[in-house]
C-alpha positions as a Markdown table, in Angstrom:
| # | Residue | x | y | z |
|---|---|---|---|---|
| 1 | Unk | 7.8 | -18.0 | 13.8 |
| 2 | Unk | 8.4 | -20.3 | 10.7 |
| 3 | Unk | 10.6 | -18.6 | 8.0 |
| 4 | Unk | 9.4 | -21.3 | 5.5 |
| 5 | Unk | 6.4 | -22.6 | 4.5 |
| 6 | Unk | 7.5 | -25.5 | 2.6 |
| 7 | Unk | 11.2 | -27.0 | 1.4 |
| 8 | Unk | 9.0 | -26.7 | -2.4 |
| 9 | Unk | 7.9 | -23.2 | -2.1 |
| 10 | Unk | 11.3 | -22.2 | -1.5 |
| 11 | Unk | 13.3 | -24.3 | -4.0 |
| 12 | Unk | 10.5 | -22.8 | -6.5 |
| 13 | Unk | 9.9 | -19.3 | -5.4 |
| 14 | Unk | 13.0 | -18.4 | -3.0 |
| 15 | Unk | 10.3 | -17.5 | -0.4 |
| 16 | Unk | 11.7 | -17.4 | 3.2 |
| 17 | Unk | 9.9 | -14.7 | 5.8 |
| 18 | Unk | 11.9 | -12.2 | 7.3 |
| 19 | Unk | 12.0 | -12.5 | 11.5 |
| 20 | Unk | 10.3 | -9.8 | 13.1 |
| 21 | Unk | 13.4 | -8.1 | 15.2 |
| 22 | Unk | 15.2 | -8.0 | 11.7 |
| 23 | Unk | 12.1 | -6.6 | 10.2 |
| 24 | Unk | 12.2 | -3.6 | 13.0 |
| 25 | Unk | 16.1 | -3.2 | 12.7 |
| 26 | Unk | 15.7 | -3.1 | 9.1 |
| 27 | Unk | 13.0 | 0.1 | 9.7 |
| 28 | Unk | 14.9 | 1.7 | 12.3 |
| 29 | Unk | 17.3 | 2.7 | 9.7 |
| 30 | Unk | 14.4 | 4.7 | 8.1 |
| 31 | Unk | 12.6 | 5.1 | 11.3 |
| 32 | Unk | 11.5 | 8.9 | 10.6 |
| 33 | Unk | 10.0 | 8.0 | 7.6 |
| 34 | Unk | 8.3 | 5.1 | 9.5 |
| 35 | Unk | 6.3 | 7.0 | 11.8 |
| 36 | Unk | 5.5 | 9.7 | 9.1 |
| 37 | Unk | 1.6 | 8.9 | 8.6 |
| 38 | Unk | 1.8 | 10.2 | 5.1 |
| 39 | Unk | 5.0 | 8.2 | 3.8 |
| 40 | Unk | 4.7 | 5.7 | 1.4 |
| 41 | Unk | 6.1 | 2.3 | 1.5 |
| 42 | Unk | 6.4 | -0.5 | -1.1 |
| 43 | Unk | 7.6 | -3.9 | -0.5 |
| 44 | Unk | 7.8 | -5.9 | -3.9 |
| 45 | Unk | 7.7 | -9.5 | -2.3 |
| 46 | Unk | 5.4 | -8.9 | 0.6 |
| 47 | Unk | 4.9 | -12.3 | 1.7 |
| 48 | Unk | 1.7 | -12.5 | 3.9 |
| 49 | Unk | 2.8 | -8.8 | 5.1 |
| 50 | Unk | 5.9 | -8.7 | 8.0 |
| 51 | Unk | 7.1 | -5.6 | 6.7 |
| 52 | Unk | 4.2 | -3.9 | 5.8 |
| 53 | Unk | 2.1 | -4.8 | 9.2 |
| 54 | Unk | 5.2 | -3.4 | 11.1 |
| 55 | Unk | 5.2 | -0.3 | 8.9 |
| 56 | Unk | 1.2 | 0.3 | 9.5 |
| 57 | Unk | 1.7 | -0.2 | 13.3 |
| 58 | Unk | 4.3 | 2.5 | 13.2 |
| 59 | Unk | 2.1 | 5.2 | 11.8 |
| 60 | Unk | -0.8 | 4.1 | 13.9 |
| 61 | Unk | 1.1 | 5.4 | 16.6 |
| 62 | Unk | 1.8 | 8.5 | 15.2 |
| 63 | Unk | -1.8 | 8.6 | 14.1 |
| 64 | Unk | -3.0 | 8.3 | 18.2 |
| 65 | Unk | 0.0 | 10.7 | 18.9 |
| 66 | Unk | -1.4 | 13.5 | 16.7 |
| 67 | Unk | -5.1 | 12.9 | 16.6 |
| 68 | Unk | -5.5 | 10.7 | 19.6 |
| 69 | Unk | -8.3 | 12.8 | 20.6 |
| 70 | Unk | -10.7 | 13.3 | 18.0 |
| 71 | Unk | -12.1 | 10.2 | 17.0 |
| 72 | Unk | -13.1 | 12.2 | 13.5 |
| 73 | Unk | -9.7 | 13.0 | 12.6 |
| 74 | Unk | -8.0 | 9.5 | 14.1 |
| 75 | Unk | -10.8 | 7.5 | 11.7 |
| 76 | Unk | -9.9 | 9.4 | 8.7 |
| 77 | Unk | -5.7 | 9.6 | 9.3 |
| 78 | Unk | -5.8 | 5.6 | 10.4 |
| 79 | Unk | -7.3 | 5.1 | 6.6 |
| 80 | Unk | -4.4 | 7.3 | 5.0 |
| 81 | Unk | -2.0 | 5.9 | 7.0 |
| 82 | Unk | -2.9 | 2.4 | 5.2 |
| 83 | Unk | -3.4 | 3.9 | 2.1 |
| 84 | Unk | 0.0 | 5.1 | 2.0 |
| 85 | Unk | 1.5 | 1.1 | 1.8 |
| 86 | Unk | 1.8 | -0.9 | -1.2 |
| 87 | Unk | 2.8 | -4.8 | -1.6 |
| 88 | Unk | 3.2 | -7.1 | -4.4 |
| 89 | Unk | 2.8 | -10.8 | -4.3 |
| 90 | Unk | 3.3 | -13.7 | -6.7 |
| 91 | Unk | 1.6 | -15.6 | -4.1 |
| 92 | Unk | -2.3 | -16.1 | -3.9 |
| 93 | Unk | -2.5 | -17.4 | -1.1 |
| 94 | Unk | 0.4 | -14.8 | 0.4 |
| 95 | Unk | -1.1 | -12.1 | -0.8 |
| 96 | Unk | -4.5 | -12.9 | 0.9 |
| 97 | Unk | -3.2 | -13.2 | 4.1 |
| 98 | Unk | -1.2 | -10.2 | 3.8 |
| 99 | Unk | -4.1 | -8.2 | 3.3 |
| 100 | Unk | -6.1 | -9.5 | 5.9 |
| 101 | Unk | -3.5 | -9.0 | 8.4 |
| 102 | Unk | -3.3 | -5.4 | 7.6 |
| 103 | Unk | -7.4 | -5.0 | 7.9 |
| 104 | Unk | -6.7 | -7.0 | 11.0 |
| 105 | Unk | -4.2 | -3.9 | 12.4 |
| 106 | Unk | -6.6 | -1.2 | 11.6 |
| 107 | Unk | -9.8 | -2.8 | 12.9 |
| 108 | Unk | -8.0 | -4.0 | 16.0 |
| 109 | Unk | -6.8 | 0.2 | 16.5 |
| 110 | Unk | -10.1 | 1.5 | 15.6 |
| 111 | Unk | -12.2 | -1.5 | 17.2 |
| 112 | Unk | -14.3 | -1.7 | 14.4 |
| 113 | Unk | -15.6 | -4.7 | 12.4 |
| 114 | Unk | -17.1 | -5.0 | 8.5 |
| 115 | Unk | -20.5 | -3.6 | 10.1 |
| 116 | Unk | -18.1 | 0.4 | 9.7 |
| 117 | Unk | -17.9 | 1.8 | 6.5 |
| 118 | Unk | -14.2 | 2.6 | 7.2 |
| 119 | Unk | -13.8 | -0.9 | 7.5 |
| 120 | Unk | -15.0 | -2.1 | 3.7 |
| 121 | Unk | -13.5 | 1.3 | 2.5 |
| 122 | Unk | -10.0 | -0.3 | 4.2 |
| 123 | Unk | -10.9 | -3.1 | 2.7 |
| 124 | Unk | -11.5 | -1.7 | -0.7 |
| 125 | Unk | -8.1 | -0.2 | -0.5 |
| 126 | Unk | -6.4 | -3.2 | 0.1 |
| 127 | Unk | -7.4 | -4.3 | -2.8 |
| 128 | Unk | -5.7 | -1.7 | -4.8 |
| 129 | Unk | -2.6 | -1.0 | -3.1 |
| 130 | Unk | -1.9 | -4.8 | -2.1 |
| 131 | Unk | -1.1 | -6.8 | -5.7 |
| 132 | Unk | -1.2 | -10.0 | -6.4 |
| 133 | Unk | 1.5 | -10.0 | -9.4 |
| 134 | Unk | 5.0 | -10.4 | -10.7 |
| 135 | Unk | 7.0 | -7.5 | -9.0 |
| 136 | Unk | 9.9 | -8.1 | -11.8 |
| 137 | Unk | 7.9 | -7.9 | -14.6 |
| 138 | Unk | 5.8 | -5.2 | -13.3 |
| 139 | Unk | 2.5 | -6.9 | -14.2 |
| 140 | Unk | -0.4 | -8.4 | -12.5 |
| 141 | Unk | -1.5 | -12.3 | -12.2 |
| 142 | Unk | -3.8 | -11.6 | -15.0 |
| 143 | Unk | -0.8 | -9.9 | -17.1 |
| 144 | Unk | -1.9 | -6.5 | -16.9 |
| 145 | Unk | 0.4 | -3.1 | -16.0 |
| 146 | Unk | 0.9 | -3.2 | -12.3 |
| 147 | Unk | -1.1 | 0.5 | -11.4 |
| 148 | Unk | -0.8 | 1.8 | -8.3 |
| 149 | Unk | -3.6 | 4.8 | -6.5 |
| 150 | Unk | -1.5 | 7.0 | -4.9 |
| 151 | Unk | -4.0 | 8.5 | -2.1 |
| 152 | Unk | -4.1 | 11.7 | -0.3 |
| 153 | Unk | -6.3 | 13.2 | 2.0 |
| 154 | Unk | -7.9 | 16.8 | 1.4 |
| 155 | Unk | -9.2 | 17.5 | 4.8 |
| 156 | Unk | -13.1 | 17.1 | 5.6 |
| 157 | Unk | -13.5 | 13.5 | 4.9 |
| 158 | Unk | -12.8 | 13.8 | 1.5 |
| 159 | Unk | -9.9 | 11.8 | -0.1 |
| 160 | Unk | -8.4 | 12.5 | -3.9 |
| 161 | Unk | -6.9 | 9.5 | -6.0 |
| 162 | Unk | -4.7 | 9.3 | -9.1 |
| 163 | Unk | -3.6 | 5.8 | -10.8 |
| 164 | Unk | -0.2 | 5.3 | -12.0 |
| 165 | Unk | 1.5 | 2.6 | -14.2 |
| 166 | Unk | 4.7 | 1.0 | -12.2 |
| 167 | Unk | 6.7 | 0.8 | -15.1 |
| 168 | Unk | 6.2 | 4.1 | -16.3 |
| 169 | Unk | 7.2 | 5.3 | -12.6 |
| 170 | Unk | 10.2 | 3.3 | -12.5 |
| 171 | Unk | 11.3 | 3.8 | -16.2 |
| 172 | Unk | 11.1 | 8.0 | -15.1 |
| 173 | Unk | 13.8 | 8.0 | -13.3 |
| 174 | Unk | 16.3 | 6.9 | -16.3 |
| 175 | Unk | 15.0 | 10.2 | -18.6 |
| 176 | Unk | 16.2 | 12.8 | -16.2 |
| 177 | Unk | 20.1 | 11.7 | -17.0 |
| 178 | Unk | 21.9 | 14.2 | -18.1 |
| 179 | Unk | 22.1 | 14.0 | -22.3 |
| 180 | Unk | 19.2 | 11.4 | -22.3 |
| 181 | Unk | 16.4 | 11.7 | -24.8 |
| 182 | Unk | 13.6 | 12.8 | -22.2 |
| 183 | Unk | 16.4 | 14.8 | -20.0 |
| 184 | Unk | 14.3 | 18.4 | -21.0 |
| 185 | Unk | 10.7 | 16.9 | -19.8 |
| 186 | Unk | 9.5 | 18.3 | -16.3 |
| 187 | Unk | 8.2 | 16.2 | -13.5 |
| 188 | Unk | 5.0 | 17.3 | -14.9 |
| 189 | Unk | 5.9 | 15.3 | -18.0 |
| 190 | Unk | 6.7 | 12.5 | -16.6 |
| 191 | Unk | 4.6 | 11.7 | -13.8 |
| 192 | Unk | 1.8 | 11.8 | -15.4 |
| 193 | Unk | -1.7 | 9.9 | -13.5 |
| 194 | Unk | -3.4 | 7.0 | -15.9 |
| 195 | Unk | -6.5 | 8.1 | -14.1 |
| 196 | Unk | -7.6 | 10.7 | -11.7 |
| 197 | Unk | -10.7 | 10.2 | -9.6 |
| 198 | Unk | -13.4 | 13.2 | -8.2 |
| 199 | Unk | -12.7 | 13.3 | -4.6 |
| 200 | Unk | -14.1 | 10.7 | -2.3 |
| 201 | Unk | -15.4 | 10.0 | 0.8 |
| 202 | Unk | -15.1 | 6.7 | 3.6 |
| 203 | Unk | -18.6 | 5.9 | 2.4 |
| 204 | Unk | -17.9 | 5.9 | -1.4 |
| 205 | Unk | -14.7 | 4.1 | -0.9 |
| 206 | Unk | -17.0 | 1.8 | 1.4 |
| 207 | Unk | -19.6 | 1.4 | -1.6 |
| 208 | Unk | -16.7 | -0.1 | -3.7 |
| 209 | Unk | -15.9 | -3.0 | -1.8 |
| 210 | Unk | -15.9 | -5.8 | -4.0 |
| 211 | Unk | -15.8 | -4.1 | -7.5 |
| 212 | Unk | -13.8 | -5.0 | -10.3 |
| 213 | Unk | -11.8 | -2.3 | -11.8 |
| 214 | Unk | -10.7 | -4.0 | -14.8 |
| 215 | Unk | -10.1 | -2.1 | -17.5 |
């Protein structure tokens, strides 16, 4: 594999890809956490997805381990599974790849194509979770707050989403210091969702494919 793209992309952007056998060293040290489907991974300089791809494979396998044999349950845990990693990417081009690769993993494990609703509603989640913006300034291409849908899965084909700002995430967990200004607020205070969404299902996920969510 080529680590570089180009002698100009790195002198402007520091961008160099990380091998693969560093990649799976580097999760081995979290390897639990790995192959827990619901565990939620973000890598702010995702590159066209090294990380992330190895990350998804992981819980694949724990997906077939658990659910292997209903195709019901394997559809809709394959789809949390991706819902639970998130990327940012200065990139355009990057950041594109990056998310086809990942579609690429889960159609290739589900042998299904764009014709499946679970594919488009992957697809549609891709777009959320997988940003094209400025990791260190917390805001998108377009200079908005970097939001992120944190995704869980209620059982019976239904999934529940709730939105929440990146900055207000990381700037949290500064106000539970001891003696800080904010020190007295709760978790339920704090962690407060821009947005919650009535629960969904593969189809209505499916349905948004393509949709702007601009605010």
């Amino acid at each position: 594999m080529n680590l570089v793209k180009s002698k100009q992309r790195v002198a402007d952007h520091g961008e160099v890809f990380t091998p693969e056998w560093m990649v799976e060293a580097m999760l081995d040290l979290v390897k639990g956490e790995t192959e827990r489907i619901d565990s939620r991974f973000l890598e702010p300089a995702c590159g066209s997805g090294n990380f992330l791809v190895a990350v998804l494979r992981r819980k694949l396998a724990a997906v077939d381990l658990k659910y292997g044999k209903s195709d019901f349950e394997k559809r809709h845990y394959t789809l949390l599974a991706l819902m639970c990693t998130y990327g940012i990417e200065l990139l355009a081009d990057n950041i594109a790849e990056c998310r086809a690769n990942m579609l690429e993993v889960l159609a290739d494990y589900l042998k299904i194509d764009a014709s499946d609703d679970l594919y488009r509603a992957a697809s549609y989640v891709l777009s959320q979770n997988l940003v094209h913006g400025d990791a260190l300034k917390m805001r998108t291409i377009d200079d908005r707050p970097i939001t992120f849908a944190e995704w869980g899965y209620l059982g019976k084909g239904k999934f529940q989403r709730r939105d929440f700002r990146l900055d207000l995430l990381t700037q949290a967990s500064a106000y539970s210091a001891e003696g800080d200004l904010f020190a007295s607020l709760g978790k339920h205070d704090i962690f407060m969702p821009t947005k919650t969404y009535q629960p969904m299902t593969v189809s209505e996920l499916a349905a948004l494919e393509g949709i702007s969510e601009k605010p």
